[in-house]
C-alpha positions as CSV (number, residue, x, y, z in Angstrom):
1,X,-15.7,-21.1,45.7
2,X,-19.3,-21.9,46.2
3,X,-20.1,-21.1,42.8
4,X,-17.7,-23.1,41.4
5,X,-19.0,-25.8,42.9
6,X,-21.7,-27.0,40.7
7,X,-19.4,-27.2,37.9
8,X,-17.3,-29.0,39.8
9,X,-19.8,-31.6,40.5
10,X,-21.1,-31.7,37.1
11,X,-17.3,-32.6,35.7
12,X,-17.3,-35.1,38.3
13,X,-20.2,-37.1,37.5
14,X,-19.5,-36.9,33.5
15,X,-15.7,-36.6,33.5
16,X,-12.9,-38.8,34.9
17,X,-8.4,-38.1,34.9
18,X,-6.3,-37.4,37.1
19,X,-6.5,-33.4,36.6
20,X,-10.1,-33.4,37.5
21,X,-9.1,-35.6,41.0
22,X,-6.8,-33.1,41.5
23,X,-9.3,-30.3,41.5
24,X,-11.5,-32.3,43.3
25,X,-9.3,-32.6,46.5
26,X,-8.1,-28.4,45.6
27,X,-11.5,-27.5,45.6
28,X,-12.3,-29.5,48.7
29,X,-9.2,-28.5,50.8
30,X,-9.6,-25.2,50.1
31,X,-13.5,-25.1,51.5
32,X,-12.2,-26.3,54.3
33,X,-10.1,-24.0,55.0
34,X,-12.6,-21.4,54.6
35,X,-15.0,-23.0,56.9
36,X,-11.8,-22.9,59.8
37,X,-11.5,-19.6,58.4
38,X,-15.2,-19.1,59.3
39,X,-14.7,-20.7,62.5
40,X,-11.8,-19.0,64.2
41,X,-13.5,-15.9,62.8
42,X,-17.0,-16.5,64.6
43,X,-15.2,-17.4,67.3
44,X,-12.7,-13.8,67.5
45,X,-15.8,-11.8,67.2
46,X,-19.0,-13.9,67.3
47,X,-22.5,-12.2,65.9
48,X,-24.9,-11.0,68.3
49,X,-27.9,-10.8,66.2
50,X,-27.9,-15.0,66.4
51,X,-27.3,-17.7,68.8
52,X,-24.1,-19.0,68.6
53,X,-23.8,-21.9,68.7
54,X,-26.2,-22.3,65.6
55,X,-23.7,-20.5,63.7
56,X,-20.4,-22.4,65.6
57,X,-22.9,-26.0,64.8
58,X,-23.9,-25.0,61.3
59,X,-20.1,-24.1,60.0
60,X,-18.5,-27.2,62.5
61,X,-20.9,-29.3,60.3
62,X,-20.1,-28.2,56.9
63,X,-16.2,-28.1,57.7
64,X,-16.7,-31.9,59.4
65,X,-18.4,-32.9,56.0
66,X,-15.5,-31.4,53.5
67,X,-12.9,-33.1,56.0
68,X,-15.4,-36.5,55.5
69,X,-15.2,-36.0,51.7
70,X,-11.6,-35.1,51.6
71,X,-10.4,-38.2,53.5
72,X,-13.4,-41.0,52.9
73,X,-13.9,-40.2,49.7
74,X,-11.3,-38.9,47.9
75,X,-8.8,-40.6,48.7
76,X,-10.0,-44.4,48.4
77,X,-8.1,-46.2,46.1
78,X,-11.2,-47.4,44.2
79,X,-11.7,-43.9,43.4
80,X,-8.1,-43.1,42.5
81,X,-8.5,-45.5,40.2
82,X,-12.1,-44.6,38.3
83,X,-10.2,-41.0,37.9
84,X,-7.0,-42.2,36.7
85,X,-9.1,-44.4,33.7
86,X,-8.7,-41.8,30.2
87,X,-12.1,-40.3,29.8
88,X,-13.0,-41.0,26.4
């Protein structure tokens, strides 16, 4: 999914419809669940070459920013409505 982001972005700065909102919040929701993934994971059987809580802080982070995105951003109706305008 990480790869695909960048392409993501790019369609989201030049693009707008209601498809490309839609892969916004998939994309988005689906990181998520892979940092929880990530979580529950490092916390089942935690690495012992690293502290962790720089691992537990560093995914906690990154899953607290998708959530951010997901609910701040994404679903605002100001920016439902720039993505529901036809791209020309």
């Amino acid at each position: 999914m990480g790869l695909l982001d960048p392409f993501i972005a790019y369609l989201a700065y030049t693009k707008t419809g209601l498809r490309l909102w839609g892969a916004l919040i998939t994309c988005n929701c689906i990181d998520a669940f892979d940092y929880a993934n990530g979580l529950l994971t490092e916390y089942l059987s935690h690495q012992i070459s690293n502290p962790p809580e720089m691992i537990f802080g560093a995914i906690a982070l990154f899953f607290c920013v998708q959530l951010v995105d997901i609910y701040l951003l994404l679903f605002k109706k100001n920016v439902i409505n720039h993505f529901s305008k036809v791209s020309s």
